[in-house]
N, C-alpha and C positions, 0 to 999 in steps of 0.2 A: 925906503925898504926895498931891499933888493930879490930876485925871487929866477929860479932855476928849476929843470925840468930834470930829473934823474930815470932814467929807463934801463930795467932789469934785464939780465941777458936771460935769452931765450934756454930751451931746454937742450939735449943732447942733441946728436944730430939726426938725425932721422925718425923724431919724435913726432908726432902728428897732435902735439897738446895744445893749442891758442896761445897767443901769445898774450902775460899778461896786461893790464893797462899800465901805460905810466904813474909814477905817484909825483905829485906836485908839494915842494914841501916851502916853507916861508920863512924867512929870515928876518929877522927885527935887533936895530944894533941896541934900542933899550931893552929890550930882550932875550937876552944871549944866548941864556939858561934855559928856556921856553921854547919850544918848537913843538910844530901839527903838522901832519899828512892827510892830505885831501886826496882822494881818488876822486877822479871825472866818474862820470857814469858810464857804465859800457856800452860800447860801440854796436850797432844793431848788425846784424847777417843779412847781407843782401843773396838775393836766387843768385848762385853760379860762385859762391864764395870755397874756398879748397879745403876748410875747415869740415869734419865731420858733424852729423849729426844724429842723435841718439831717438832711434827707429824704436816706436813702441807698437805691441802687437796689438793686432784688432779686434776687439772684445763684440760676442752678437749677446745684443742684452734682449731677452726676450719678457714678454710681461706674464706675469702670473697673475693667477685669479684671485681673488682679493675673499671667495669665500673655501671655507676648511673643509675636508672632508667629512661626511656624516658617519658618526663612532658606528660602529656596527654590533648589535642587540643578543647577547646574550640568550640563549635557553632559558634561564629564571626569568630573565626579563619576558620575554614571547610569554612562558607560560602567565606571567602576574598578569601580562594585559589580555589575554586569552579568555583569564578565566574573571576578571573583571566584572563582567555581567550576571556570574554564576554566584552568589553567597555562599551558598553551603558548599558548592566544589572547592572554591576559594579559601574556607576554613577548615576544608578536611585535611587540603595540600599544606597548609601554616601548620594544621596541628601533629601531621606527620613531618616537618621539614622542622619544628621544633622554635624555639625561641632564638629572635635575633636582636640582640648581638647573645651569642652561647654565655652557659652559662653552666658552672661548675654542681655539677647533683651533691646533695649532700650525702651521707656516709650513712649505710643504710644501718635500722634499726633493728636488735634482734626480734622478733615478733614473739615470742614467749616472756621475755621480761618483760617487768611490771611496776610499773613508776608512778606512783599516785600522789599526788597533793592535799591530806586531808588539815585542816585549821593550823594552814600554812604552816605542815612538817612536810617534808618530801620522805615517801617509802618507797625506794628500790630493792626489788625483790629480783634479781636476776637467775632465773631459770634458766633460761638457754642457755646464757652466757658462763654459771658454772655447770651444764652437760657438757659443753663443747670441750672446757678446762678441762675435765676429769677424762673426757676420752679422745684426746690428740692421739693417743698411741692408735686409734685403728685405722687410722691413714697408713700406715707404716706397712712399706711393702713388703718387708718377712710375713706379716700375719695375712696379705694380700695371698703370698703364696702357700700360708699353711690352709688356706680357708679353700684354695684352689683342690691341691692336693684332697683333703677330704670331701671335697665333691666329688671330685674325680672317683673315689675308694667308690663313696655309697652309692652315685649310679652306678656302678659297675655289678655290685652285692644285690641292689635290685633289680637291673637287669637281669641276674642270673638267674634269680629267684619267682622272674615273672616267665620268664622266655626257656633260662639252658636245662632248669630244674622240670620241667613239663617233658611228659613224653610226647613222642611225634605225634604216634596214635591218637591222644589225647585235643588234636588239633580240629573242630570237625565246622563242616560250612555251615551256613545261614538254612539250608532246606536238607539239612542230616537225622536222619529219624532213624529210630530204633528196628522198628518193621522196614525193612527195604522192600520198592516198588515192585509190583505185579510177582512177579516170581520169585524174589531174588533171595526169600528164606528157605526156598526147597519144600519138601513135602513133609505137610506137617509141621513147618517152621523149623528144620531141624537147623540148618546152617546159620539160625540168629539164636541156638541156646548157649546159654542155660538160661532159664528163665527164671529161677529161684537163686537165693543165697547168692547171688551175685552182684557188682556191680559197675559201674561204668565212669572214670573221670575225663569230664569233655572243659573242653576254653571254647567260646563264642565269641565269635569276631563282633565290633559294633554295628551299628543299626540291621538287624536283625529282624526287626518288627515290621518291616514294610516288604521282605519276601513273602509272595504269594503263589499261589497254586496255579500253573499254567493251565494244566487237563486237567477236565474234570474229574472228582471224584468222589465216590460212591461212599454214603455216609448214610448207614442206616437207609430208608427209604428215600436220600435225595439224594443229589448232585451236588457239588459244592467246587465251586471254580471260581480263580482271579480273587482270592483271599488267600491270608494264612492258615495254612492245614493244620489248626487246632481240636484237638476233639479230646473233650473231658474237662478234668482239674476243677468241676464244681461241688466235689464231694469234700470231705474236713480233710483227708488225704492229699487232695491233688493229684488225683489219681488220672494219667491221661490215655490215651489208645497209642497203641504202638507204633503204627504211621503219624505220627504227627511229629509236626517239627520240633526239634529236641531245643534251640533257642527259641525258639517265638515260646514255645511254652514254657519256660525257666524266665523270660523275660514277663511275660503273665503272670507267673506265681511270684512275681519279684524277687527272684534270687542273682540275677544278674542284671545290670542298668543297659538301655539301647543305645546310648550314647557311645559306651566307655566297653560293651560286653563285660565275659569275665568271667568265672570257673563255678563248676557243680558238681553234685555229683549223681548220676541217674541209677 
């Protein structure tokens, strides 16, 4: 058996690739048809060898901590353990904060209908349910703005009828009397007549009944001060003195309310 060493040409010229190893191949004359290629094993790099070598970079392994960070705690969470030691704060918060996991409300029931079970028949009597039917139309915003419009009219009809329909004159305060103070009828009362066949339409502002009398004044033999200057109205008439307050006494003889005042006639 005869045996030969074959060595492959190198690469281009100015290539910087190693050269590879020889391959060793073996020849056998009973064998002719048969042939194997053995490579040696590579040749090791000595320090100072011309061949390059492939530079890897420096890696800084640093150690990490082997425990995880601690999740950080929610507001629901703070407040459950908060109130942990409280019961009843505990169950006012659940029962405001509602069921968990949620949960779908059912579909609410008219409260006027009438569903009974008597000797297992069912009677549904739905009240509500045919009101609602029969008047879907007063949603409807045409009839929104005819119902507008007729407000609008009749405040206005009443207004005029409480306020622009009143004479001015007709307007008098809480302490207006017929007899005007110390002088103010002249002599003889001429400047407040006529005293007959005549008479007088007044409006009273509301609360009326809690004007009182600053100065005193002279009521028969007394004084009468820091009250309402009423004098009279115990006869079947209602008959009162002419200084006296013309609301406090219409509000006495109940012709006009102190809440609300309101019209007379003297």
């Amino acid at each position: 058996m005869g045996a030969y060493y074959r060595f492959p040409a190198y690469g281009h010229a100015g290539s910087n690739s190693p050269p590879q190893p020889p391959a060793m191949q073996t020849s056998d004359p009973s064998e002719a048809s048969s042939s194997s290629t053995i490579y040696p094993p590579a040749p090791a790099l000595h320090h100072g060898s011309s061949t390059s070598k492939t530079t890897l970079p420096n890696f800084d392994i640093e150690r990490t901590g082997s425990e995880s960070p601690a999740p950080k705690r929610n507001w629901s969470t703070r407040i459950q353990q908060s109130t942990s030691h409280y019961p009843r704060i505990a169950k006012a918060l659940h029962w405001f904060r509602g069921p968990r996991p949620k949960v779908d409300l059912p579909d609410p029931k008219p409260l006027l209908d009438i569903d009974l079970h008597i000797r297992g028949r069912r009677i549904v009597i739905p009240i509500e349910t045919a009101f609602l039917r029969h008047t879907r139309f007063v949603p409807n915003n045409w009839l929104l703005l005819i119902l507008s419009v007729g407000y609008i009219v009749s405040l206005a009809f009443f207004a005029r009828a409480q306020f622009f329909l009143t004479p001015a004159d007709s307007f008098i305060a809480c302490n207006s009397a017929y007899w005007s103070a110390e002088n103010g009828c002249g002599l003889d009362g001429q400047s407040c007549t006529p005293f007959n066949d005549s008479s007088l339409d007044f409006r009273c502002p509301a609360q009326c009944a809690g004007v009182i009398l600053a100065n005193p004044r002279a009521v028969g033999n007394e004084k009468t001060a820091f009250v309402p200057l009423i004098v009279g109205g115990g006869d079947p008439n209602r008959t009162y003195r002419g200084d006296s307050f013309i609301c406090a006494a219409a509000i006495q003889s109940g012709i006009i309310s102190n809440s609300k005042g309101g019209c007379g006639t003297l």
